[in-house]
C-alpha positions in Angstrom: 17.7 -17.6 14.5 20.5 -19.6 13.7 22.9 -18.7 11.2 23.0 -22.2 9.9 19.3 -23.2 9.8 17.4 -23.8 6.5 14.9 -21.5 6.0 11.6 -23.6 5.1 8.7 -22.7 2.6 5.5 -23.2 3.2 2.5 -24.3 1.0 -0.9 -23.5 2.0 -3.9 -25.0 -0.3 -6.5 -21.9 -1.9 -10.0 -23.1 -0.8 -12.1 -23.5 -4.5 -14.5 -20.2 -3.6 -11.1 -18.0 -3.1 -9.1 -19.4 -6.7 -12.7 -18.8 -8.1 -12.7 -15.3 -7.5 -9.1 -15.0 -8.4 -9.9 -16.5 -11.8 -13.1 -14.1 -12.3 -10.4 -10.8 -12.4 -8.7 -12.6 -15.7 -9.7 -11.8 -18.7 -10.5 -14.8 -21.6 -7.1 -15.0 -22.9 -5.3 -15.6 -19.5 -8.0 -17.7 -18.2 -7.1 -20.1 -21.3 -3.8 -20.3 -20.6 -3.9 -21.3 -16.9 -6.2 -23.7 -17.5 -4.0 -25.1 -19.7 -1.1 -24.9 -17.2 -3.0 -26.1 -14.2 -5.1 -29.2 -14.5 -7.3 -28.0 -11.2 -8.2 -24.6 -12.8 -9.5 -26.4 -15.6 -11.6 -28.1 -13.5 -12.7 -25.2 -11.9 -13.6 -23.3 -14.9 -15.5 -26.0 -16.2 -17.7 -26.5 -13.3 -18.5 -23.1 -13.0 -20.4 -21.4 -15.9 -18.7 -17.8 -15.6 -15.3 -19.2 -15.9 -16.6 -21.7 -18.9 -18.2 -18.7 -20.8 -14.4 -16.8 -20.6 -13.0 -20.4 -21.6 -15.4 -20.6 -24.7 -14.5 -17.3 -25.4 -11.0 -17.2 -25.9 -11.4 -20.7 -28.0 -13.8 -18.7 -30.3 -11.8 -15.7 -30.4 -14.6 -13.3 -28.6 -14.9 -10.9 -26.4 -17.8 -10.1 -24.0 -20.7 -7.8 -25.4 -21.7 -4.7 -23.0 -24.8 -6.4 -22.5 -25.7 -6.5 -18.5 -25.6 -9.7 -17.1 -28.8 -9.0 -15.2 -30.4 -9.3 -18.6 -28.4 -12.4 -19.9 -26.2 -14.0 -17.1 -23.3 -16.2 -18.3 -25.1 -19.5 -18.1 -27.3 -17.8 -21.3 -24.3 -16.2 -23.0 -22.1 -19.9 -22.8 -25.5 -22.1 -24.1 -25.4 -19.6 -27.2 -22.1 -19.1 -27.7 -21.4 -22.7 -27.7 -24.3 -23.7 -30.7 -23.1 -20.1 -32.2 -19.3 -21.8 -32.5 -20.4 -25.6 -33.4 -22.8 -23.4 -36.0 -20.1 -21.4 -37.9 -18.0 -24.5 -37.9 -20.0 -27.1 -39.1 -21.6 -24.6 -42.0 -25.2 -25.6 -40.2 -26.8 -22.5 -40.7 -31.0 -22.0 -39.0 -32.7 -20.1 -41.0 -32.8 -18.8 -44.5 -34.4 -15.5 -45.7 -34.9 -15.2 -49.7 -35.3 -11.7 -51.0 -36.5 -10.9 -54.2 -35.6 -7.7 -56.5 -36.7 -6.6 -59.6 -34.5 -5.8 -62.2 -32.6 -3.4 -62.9 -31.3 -2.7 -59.5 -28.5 -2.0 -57.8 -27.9 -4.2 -54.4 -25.4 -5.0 -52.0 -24.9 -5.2 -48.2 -22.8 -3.5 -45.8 -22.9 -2.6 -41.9 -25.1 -5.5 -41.5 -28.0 -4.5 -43.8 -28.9 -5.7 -47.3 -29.5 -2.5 -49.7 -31.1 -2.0 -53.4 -31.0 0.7 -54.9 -34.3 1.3 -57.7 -33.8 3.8 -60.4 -37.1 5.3 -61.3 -36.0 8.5 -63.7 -35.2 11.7 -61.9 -35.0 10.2 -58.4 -34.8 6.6 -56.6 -35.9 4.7 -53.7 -33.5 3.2 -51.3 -34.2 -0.1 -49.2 -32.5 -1.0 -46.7 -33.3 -4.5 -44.9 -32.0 -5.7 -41.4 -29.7 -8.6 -41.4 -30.9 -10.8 -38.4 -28.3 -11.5 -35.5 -28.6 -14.3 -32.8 -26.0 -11.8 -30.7 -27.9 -9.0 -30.4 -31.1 -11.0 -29.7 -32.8 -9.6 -33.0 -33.9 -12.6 -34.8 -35.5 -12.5 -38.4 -39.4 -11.3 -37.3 -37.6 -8.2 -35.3 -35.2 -7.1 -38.1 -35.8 -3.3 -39.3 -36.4 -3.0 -42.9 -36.6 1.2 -44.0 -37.0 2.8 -47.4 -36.4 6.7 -48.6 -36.9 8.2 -51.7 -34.2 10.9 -52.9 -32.2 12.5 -56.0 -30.4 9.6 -58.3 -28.3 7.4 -56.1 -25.9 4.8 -58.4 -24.0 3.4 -55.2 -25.0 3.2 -50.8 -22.7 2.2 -47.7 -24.3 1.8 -44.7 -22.0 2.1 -41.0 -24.0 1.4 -38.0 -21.2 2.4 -36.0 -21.6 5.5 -36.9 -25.4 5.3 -37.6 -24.6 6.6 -41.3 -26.0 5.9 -44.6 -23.7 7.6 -47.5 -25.3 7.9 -51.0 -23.4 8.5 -53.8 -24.2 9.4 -57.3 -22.0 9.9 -60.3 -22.3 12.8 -63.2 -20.5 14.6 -66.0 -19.3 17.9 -65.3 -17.1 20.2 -67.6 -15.6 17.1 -69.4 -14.2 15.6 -66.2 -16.3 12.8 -63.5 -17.7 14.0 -60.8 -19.1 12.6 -57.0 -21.9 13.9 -55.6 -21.8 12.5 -51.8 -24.6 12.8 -49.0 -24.2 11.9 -45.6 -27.3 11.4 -43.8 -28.4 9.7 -40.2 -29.3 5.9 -40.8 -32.5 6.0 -39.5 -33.9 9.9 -40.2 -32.7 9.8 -43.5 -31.5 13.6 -43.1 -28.2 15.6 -42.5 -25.7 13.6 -40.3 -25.4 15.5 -37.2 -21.9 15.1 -37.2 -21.5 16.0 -40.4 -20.1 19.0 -41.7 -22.6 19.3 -44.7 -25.6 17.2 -45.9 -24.0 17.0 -49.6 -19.8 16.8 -50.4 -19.2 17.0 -54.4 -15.6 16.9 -56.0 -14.6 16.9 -59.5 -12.0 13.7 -60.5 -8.7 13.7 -62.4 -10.6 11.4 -64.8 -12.0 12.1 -68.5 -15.7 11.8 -69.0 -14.7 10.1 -71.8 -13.1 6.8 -69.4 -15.5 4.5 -68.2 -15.9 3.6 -64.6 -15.9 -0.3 -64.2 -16.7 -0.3 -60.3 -17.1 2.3 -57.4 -17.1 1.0 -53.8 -16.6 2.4 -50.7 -15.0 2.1 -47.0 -16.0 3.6 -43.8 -13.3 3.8 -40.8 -14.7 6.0 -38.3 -14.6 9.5 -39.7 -12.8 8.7 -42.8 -14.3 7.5 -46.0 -12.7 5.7 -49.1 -14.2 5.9 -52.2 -12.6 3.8 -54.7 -13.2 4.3 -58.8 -11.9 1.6 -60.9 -11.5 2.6 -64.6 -11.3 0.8 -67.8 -7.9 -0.5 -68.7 -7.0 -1.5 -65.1 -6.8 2.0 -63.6 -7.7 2.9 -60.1 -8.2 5.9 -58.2 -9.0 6.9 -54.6 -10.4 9.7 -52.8 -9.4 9.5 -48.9 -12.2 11.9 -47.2 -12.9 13.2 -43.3 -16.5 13.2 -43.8 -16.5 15.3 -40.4 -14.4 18.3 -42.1 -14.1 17.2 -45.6 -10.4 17.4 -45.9 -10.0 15.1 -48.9 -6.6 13.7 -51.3 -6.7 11.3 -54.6 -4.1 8.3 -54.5 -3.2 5.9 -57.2 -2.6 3.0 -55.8 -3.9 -0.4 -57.0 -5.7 -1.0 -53.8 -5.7 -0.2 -50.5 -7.6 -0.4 -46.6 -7.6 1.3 -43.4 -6.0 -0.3 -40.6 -7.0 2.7 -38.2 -8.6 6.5 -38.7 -4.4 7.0 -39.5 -2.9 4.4 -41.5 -3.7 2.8 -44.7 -2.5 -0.3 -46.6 -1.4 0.3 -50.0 1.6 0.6 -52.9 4.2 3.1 -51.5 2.9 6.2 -52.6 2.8 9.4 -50.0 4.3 9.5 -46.1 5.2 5.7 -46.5 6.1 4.5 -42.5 7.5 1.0 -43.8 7.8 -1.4 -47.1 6.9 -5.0 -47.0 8.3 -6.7 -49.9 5.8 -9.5 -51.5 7.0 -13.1 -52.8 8.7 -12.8 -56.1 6.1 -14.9 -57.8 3.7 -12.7 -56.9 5.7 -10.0 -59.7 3.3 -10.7 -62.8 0.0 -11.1 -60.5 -3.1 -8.9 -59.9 -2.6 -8.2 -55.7 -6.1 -7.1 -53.6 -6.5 -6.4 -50.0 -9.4 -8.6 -48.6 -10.8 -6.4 -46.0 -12.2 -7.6 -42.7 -16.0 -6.5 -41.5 -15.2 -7.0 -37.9 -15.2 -4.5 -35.3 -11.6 -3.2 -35.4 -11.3 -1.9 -31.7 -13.7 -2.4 -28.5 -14.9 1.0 -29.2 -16.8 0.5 -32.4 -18.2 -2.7 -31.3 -22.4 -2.7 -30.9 -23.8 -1.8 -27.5 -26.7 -4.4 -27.8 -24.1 -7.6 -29.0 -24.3 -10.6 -26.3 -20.0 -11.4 -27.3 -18.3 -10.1 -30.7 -15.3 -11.4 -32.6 -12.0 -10.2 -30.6 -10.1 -7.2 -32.3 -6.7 -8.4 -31.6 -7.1 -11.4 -33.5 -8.6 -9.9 -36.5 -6.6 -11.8 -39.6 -5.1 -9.6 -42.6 -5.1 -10.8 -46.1 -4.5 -10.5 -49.9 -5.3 -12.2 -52.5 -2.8 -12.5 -56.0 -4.4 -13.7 -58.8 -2.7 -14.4 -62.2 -3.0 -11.1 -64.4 -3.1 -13.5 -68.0 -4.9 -16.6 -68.2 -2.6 -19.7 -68.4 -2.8 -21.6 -71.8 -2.8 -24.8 -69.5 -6.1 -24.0 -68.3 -4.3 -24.0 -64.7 -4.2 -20.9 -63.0 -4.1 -20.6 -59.3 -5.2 -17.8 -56.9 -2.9 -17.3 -54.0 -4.2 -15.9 -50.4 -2.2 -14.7 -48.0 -3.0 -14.5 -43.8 -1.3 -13.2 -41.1 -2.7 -11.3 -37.7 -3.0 -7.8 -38.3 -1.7 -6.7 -35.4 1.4 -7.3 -36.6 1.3 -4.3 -38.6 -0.4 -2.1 -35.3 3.1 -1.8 -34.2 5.2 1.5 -36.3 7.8 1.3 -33.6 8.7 -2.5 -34.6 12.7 -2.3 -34.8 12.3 -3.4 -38.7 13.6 -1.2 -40.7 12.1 0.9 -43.6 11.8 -2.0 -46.2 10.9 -5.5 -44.8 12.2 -8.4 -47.1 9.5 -10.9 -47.8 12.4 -13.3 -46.0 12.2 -11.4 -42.6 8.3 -10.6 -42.3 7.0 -13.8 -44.7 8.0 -16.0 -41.6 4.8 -15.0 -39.7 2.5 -15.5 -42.9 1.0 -18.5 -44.1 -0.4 -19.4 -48.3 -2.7 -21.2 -49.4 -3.1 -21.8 -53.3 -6.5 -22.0 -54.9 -6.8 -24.6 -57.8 -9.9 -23.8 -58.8 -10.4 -21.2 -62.3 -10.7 -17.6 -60.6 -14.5 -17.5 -62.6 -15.9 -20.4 -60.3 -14.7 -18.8 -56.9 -16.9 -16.1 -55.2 -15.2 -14.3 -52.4 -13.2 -15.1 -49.8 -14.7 -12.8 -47.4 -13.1 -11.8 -44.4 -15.0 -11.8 -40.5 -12.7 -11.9 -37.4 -10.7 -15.2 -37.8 -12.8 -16.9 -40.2 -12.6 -16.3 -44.2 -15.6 -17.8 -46.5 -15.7 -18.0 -50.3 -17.9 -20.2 -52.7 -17.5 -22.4 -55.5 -19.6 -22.4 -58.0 -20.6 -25.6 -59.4 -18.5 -26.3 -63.2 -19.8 -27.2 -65.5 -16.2 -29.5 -66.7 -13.4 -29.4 -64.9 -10.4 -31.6 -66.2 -8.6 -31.9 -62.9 -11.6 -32.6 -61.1 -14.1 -35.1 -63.6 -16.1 -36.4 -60.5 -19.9 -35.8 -59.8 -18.6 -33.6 -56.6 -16.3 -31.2 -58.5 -20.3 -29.8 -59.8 -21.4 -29.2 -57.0 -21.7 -25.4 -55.5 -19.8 -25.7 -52.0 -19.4 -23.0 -49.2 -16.2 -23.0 -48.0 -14.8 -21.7 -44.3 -11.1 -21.3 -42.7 -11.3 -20.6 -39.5 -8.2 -18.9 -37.4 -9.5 -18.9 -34.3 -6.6 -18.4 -31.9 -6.5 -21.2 -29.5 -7.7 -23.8 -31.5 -6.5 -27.0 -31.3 -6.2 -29.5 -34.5 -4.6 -32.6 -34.8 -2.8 -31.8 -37.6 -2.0 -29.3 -40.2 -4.3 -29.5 -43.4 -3.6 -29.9 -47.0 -2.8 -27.2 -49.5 -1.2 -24.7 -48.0 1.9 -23.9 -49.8 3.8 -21.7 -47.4 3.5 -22.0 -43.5 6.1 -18.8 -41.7 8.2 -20.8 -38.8 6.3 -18.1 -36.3 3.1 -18.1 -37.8 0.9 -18.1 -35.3 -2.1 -18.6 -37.3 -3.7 -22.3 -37.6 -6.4 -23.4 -39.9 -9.2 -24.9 -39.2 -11.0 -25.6 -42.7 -15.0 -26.9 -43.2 -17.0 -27.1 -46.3 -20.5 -27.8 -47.3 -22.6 -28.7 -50.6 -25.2 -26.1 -50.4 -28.0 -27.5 -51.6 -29.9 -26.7 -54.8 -32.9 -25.3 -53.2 -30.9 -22.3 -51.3 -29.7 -21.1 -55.2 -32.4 -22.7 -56.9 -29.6 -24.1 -59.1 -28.5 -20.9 -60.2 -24.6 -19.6 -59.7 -23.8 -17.2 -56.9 -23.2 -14.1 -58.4 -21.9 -12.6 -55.0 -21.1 -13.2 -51.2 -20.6 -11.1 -48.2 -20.7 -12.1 -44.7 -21.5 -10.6 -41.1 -20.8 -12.2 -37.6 -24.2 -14.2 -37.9 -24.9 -14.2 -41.5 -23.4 -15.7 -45.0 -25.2 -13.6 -47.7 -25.6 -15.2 -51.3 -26.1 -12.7 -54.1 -27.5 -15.3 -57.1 -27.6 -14.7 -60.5 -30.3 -12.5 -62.4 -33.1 -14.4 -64.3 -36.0 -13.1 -65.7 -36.0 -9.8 -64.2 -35.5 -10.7 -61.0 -32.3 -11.5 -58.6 -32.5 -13.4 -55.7 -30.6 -12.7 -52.6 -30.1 -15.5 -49.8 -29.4 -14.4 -46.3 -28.0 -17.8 -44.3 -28.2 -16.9 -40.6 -26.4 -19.2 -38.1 -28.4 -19.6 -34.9 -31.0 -16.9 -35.2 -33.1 -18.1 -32.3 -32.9 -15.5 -29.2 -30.4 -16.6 -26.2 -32.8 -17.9 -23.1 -32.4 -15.6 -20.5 -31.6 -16.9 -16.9 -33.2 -14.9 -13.6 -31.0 -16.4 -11.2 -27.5 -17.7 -11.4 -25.8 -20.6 -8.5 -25.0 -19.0 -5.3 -21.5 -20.1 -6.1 -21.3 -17.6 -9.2 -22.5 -14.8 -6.7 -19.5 -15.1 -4.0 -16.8 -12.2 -3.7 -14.6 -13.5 -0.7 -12.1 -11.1 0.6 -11.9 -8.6 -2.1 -9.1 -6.9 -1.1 -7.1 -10.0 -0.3 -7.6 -11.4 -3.4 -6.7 -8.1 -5.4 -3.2 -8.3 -3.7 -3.2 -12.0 -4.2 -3.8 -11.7 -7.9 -1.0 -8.9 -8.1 1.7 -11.4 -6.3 0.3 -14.2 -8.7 1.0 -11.6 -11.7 -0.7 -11.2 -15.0 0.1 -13.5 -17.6 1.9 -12.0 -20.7 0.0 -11.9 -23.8 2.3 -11.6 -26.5 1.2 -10.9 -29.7 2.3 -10.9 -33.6 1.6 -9.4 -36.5 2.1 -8.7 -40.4 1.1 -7.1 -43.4 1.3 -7.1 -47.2 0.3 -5.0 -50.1 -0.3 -5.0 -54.0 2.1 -5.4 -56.1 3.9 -2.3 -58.3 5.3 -3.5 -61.9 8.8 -5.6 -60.6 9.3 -4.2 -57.7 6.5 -5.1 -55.3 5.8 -3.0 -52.3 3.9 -2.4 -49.5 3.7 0.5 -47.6 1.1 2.0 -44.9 0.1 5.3 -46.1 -0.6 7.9 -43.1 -3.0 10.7 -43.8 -2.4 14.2 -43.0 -5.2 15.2 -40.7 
């Protein structure tokens, strides 16, 4: 060859059936951002269903369910997936399920499943009831709904991860509060058999004398928080392997597992790194907001059809003014960022984060509504829901519309595309790579029956409306968003069925080269007196 001859390039065009099944090894992420580099991708993955589903995946911020596709093929998974987005968006829930429980009772929900908890002298009865999901193809008439009868129970957490049901009940013992703990199977109702004993009892560093305001509890794998909060604004936690019960009390004004290993909370024991809150955050009560989504691939359900992505799981806080304001005005601020900023302990910050360095990644929004009228936010993946009660005057807000009870949703999903950024949001990081999407709805007076909500929680597929007590009876309102079962195809287009040159494609993908998915992350904490800290707390097993 000459010396001085050009060398030439040449362009060959990839038939539609080969890109196809280049396209099939990406995963929903990448997908989304080819399509929005090439224009004939996009095509492509909108003609074909497969490559749509991953599309409408990574724009929801899913993942793919271990479901077979033999059982539901993508063509099923996308037609529910799309009314299961346009559902949670629009607030248009499908179906409404009232329960109704005598007084006096204790009830709540966790692990998907509404409990009550009926004290009848020495011993109680438990019920449990099945909260319906359109994902797991278990619509309201095929929800499970159990009850046991055992020793006094004041407080239950149910885990379906780990198919466990802990009861609690608290007693008096030598002039100090005590914990009695039992850790049973969710469905047997006996000994957990990972469990290292059916019952776990420790005595607390609190007088019997103090009263206990709240007790509530959190499951991460085999570690279990129970949280006391005492009279006077005190709080104490016991962090407890329920596999071996190694167990250790912390004082800190709040705090939540990011992993089996690390904890969220005020500097306290084996800090890793301080994140330093906004100075007017100083004279403010700080809580985590903890997020009910699966928090690897590991503890998602076996039977779900897609579930909300770990990796875009959204952290928050909430402040909220520790003296009422003699204005009358008194805002709540929450704080978001991705949480997997804070799955990174080899980050090249350095022991204390100033609120200037991480803030940049976090974005605020201020609450102008009195604390009293607003019932949650709750925390699911990348969406956040609260309530607001109707008031009954509000001198900011004299309109009909300010009285009307309203369920409220900001959604983060990660490639979501709004025109522009909306209002009230008081602090937007220059590398926040969260964006809000934010819906509301009036719910109407037959869901509450005109009475406040007393309590929310939510699921993947459910809002759940705890309403306030009236003559001897509470009502409980389970909202579930497309509770229908998917429709199940037998056969799928030839087209989704070819597999051309396996081999050849494999190397062709590894030329072509994965696209980087680069992620960020952040985390705060409650605030300590006037210096306000946040550190994650390792345990010691």
């Amino acid at each position: 060859m000459s010396p001085h001859r050009k060398a030439s390039i040449l362009r060959f065009r990839i038939s539609n059936d080969v890109l196809f099944s280049i396209l099939e090894y990406l995963d929903p992420p990448s997908l989304w951002r080819a399509c929005k580099a090439f224009r004939r991708i996009y095509s492509l993955a909108m003609d074909y269903q497969s490559l749509r589903y991953k599309y409408e995946l990574a724009v929801s911020g899913m993942k793919d369910g271990l479901v077979p596709y033999s059982t539901a093929p993508p063509i099923s998974r996308l037609q529910l997936l799309l009314s299961y987005r346009k559902g949670w968006l629009e607030l248009a829930w499908t179906h409404e399920h009232r329960l109704q429980i005598s007084s006096p009772a204790q009830v709540g929900s966790s692990g998907g499943f509404v409990h009550q908890i009926h004290s009848h002298g020495p011993f109680s009865t438990v019920e449990i009831s099945e909260l319906p999901s359109c994902r797991k193809n278990r619509p309201p008439a095929l929800t499970r709904h159990l009850k046991f009868t055992t020793s006094v129970v004041d407080r239950v957490v149910v885990d379906l991860v780990e198919v466990l049901i802990v009861t609690a009940q608290i007693f008096s013992h030598q002039g100090q509060i005590g914990v009695q703990l039992h850790f049973r199977d969710l469905w047997s109702f006996a000994k957990h058999p990972r469990a290292r004993a059916l019952t776990y009892e420790f005595s607390s560093p609190i007088s019997a004398n103090t009263a206990i305001v709240r007790m509530t509890f959190l499951v991460c794998g085999s570690k279990l928080a129970v949280s006391l909060e005492l009279s006077g604004g005190r709080f104490k936690h016991l962090i407890l392997n329920w596999l071996n019960f190694d167990a250790r009390w912390l004082d800190d004004q709040d705090i939540q597992f990011l992993d089996e290993t690390y904890l969220f909370g005020v500097a306290s024991i084996s800090v890793v790194r301080e994140f330093e809150l906004p100075e007017t955050w100083s004279n403010t009560i700080v809580k985590f907001l903890p997020n009910s989504s699966p928090r690897s691939d590991i503890s998602q359900s076996s039977d779900a059809l897609f579930y909300a992505a770990p990796e875009t799981r959204v952290f928050a806080i909430s402040s909220t003014p520790a003296a009422i304001s003699h204005s009358g005005y008194y805002p709540m601020n929450w704080l978001f960022l991705k949480e997997s900023y804070f799955r990174f302990p080899s980050r090249k910050d350095g022991f204390r984060v100033s609120w200037r360095q991480w803030g940049r990644y976090c974005l605020i929004k201020e609450i102008d509504v009195p604390p009293s009228a607003i019932r949650g936010p709750c925390v699911v993946g990348t969406k956040v829901f609260y309530v607001e009660n109707a008031l009954a005057h509000s001198s900011r807000s004299p309109t009909p519309s300010s009285r009307s009870t309203r369920l409220r949703v900001i959604d983060f999903s990660p490639f979501a595309e709004p025109d522009e950024f909306p209002r009230g949001w008081t602090f937007v990081g220059p590398r926040a790579s969260l964006f809000p999407i934010e819906s509301r709805r009036s719910i109407p007076s037959s869901s509450v029956d005109g009475l406040p909500v007393e309590g929310l929680d939510a699921t993947e597929d459910n809002v759940i409306l705890f309403l306030e007590s009236r003559q001897g009876h509470q009502s409980v309102n389970v909202l579930t968003f497309v509770c229908s079962p998917a429709t199940i195809c037998t056969r799928e287009p030839d087209a989704l069925r070819k597999v051309l040159f396996k081999e050849s494609i494999k190397t062709t993908w590894n030329l072509i080269g994965r696209l980087c998915q680069k992620q960020f992350a952040g985390i705060c904490a409650p605030g300590c007196l006037n210096d306000i800290l946040i550190g994650i707390v390792t345990d010691s097993d």
